[in-house]
C-alpha positions as CSV (number, residue, x, y, z in Angstrom):
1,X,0.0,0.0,0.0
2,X,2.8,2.5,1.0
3,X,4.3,1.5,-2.3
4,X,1.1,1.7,-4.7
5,X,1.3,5.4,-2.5
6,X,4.3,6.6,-3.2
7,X,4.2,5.5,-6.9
8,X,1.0,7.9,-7.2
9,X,3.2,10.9,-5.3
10,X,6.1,10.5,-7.7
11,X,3.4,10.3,-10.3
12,X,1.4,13.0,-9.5
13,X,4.8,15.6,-9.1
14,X,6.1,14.7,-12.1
15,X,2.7,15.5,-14.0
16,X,3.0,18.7,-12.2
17,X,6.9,19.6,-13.2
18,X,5.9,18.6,-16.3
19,X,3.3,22.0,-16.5
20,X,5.6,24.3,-15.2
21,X,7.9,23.5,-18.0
22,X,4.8,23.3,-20.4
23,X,5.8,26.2,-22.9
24,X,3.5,28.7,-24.5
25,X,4.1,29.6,-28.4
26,X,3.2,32.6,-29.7
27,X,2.3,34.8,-32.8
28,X,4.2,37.2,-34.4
29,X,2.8,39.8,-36.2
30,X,4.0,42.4,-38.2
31,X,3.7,46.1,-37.0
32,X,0.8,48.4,-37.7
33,X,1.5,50.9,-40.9
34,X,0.4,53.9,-39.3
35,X,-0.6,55.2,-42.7
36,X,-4.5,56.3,-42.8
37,X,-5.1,55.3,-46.5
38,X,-8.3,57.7,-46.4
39,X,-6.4,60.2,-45.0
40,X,-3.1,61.1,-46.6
41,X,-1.9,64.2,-45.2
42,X,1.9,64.5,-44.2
43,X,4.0,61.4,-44.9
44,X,6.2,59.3,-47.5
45,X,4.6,55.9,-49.0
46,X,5.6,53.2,-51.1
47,X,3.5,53.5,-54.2
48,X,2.7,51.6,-57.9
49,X,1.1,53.7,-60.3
50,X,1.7,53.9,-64.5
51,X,2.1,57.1,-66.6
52,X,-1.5,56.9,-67.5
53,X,-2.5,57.1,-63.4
54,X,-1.8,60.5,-63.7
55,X,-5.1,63.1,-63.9
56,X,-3.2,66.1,-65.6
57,X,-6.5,68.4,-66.1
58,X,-7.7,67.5,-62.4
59,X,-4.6,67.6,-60.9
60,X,-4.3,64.1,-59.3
61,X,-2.3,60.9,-59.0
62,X,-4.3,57.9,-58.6
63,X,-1.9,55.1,-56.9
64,X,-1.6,51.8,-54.5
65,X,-0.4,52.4,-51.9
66,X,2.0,49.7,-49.8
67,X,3.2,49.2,-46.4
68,X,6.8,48.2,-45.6
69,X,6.8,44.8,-43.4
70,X,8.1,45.6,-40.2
71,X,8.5,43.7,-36.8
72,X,9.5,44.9,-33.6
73,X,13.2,44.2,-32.7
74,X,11.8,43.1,-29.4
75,X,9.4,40.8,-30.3
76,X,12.4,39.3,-32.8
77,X,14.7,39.1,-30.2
78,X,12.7,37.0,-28.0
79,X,11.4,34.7,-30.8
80,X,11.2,30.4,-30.3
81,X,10.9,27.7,-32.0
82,X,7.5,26.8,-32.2
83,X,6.1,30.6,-32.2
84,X,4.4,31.4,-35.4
85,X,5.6,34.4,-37.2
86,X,3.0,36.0,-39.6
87,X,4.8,36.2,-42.8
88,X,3.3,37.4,-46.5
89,X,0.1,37.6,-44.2
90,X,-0.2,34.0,-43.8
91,X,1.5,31.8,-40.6
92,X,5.0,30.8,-40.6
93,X,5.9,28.2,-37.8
94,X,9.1,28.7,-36.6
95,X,11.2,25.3,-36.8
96,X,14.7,26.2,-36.2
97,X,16.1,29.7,-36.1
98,X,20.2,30.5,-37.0
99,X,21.8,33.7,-37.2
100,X,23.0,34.0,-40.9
101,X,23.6,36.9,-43.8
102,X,23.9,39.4,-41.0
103,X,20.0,38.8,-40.1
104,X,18.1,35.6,-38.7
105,X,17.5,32.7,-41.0
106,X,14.2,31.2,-40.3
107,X,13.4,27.8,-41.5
108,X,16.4,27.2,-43.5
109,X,16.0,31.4,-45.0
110,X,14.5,32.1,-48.6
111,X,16.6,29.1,-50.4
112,X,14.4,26.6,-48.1
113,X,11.0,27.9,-48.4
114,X,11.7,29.9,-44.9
115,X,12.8,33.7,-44.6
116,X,15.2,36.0,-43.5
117,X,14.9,38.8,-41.1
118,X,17.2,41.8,-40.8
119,X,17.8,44.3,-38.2
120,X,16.2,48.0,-39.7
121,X,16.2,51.3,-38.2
122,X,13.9,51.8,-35.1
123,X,14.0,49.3,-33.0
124,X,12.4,47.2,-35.9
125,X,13.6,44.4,-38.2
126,X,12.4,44.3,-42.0
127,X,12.0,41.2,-43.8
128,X,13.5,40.7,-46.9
129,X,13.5,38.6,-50.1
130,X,15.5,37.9,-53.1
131,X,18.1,40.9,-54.1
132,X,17.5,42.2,-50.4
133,X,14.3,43.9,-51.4
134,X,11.5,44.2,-48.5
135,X,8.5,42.8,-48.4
136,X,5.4,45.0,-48.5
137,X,1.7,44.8,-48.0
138,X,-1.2,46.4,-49.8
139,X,-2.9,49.4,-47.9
140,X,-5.6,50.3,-50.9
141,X,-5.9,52.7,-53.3
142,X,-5.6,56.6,-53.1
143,X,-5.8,59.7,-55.5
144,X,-3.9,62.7,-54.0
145,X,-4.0,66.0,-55.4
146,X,-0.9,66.8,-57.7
147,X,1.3,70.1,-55.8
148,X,1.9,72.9,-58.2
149,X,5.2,72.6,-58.3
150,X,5.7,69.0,-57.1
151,X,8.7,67.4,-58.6
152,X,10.0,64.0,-60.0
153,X,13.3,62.3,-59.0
154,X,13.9,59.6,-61.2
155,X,16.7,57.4,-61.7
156,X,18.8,55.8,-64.8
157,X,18.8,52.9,-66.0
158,X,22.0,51.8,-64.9
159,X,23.0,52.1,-61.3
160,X,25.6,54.9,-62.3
161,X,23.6,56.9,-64.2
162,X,23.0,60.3,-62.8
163,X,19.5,61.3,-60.9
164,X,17.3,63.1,-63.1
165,X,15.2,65.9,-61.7
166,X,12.0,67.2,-63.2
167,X,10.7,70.5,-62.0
168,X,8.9,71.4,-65.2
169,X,7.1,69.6,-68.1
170,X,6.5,66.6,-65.9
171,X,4.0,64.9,-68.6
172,X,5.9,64.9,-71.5
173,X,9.1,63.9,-69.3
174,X,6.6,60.3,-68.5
175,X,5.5,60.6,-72.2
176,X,8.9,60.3,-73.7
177,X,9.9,57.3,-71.6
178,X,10.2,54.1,-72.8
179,X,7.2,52.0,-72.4
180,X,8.3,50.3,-69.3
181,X,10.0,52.9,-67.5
182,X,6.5,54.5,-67.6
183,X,5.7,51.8,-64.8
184,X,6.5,52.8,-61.3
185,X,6.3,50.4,-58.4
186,X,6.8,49.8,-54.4
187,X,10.0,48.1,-54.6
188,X,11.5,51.6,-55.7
189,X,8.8,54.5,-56.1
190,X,8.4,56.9,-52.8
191,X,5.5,59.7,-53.1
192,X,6.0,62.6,-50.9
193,X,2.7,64.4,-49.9
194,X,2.5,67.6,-47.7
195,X,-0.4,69.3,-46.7
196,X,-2.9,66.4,-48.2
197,X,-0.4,67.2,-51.9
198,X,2.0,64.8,-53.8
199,X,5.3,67.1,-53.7
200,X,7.9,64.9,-54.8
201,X,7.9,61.5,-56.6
202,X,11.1,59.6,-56.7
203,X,12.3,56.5,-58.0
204,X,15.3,55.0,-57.4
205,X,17.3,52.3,-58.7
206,X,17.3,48.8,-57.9
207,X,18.7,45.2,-59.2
C-alpha cells in the first residue's frame, strides 16, 4: 500500500513539473502601418502607379499604396521555436532559427521555403527577399492632389547613371519614356505628400 502510494506521489509531481515546464508559443505579427489610407496628409509611402494614373487636367495621382513589413526588434529578439511568425500575411511556424547573412535565417531562410529577417532602423527588423528587397503589403488605393510645383526624382537605367530631376514639363518627361519605365512600383517609387499634396515622386534604382 505504502508502495502503490508513493508511486502515485512520484506520479502525480512529475505530471506537475511537467506543466511548469509546459511552454507557450506565440504569434508574431508584423507592425501596424500607421498610414490612414483615407487620410493622406503628411508622410512618405511606397507606391505603384503607371504614366496613365496621372489626372493632368484635375490635378491628381491615382496610386496603390504599400506598407513596408516591419517587426519589432523586441518581439524578434525574444522569438522560439514553435512561435508562429505572420509572414506574407499568412502563418510561418518557426522550426529552427540561425543567425546567418547578418540577419536571422528562419526555417532554413529564402533558399528553403523559410525567410530572412534583418535588423532595420527603429528598434524594428524588415523582412526581406531575393536581391534584399522588402517585403510590403497592400494598404488600398488613393488619389492625392498633384502640388503645383511638385517634382520628379527619377533614376537611370543603370545604377551609375545620374538622378534626373524634373521640376517642369513633368508629362511629356513620362510621355517620352520608354514603355516600361513608364511603370512605377513599391520596390523603388516613394511619393512625398505635404499638406494632403503629392510634392515629390522619386524613384530610385534597384537590381
Amino acid at each position: 500500500m505504502k508502495a502503490l502510494k508513493s508511486a502515485l506521489a512520484i506520479a502525480a509531481m512529475a505530471l506537475l513539473c511537467g506543466c511548469a515546464q509546459k511552454v507557450e508559443h506565440k504569434s508574431i505579427a508584423p507592425l501596424p502601418a500607421g498610414i490612414e489610407i483615407n487620410n493622406l496628409q503628411d508622410c512618405t509611402v511606397a507606391a505603384s502607379f503607371t504614366s496613365d494614373d496621372f489626372r493632368w487636367m484635375g490635378g491628381n495621382l491615382r496610386m496603390t499604396v504599400y506598407n513596408q513589413v516591419l517587426y519589432d526588434a523586441v518581439e524578434i529578439s525574444q522569438m522560439q521555436v514553435g512561435d508562429t511568425l505572420i509572414y506574407e500575411s499568412k502563418p510561418l511556424v518557426i522550426n529552427k532559427m540561425e543567425n546567418a547573412d547578418g540577419g536571422i535565417n528562419i526555417n532554413g531562410g529564402l533558399e528553403e521555403g523559410g525567410c530572412w529577417l534583418v535588423g532595420y532602423e527603429g528598434g524594428t527588423y524588415v523582412a526581406r527577399t531575393w536581391d534584399d528587397h522588402a517585403i510590403y503589403s497592400e494598404l488600398g488605393k488613393a488619389e492625392v492632389a498633384l502640388s503645383e510645383d511638385f517634382i520628379i526624382v527619377d533614376c537611370g537605367i543603370e545604377p551609375s547613371d545620374p538622378v534626373d530631376t524634373i521640376r517642369t514639363e513633368q508629362k511629356l518627361y513620362l510621355e517620352n519614356l520608354q514603355d516600361y519605365r513608364r511603370e512605377f512600383n513599391q520596390l523603388n517609387t516613394r511619393v512625398t505628400i505635404e499638406n494632403g499634396l503629392v510634392t515629390e515622386i522619386n524613384r530610385h534604382w534597384i537590381p
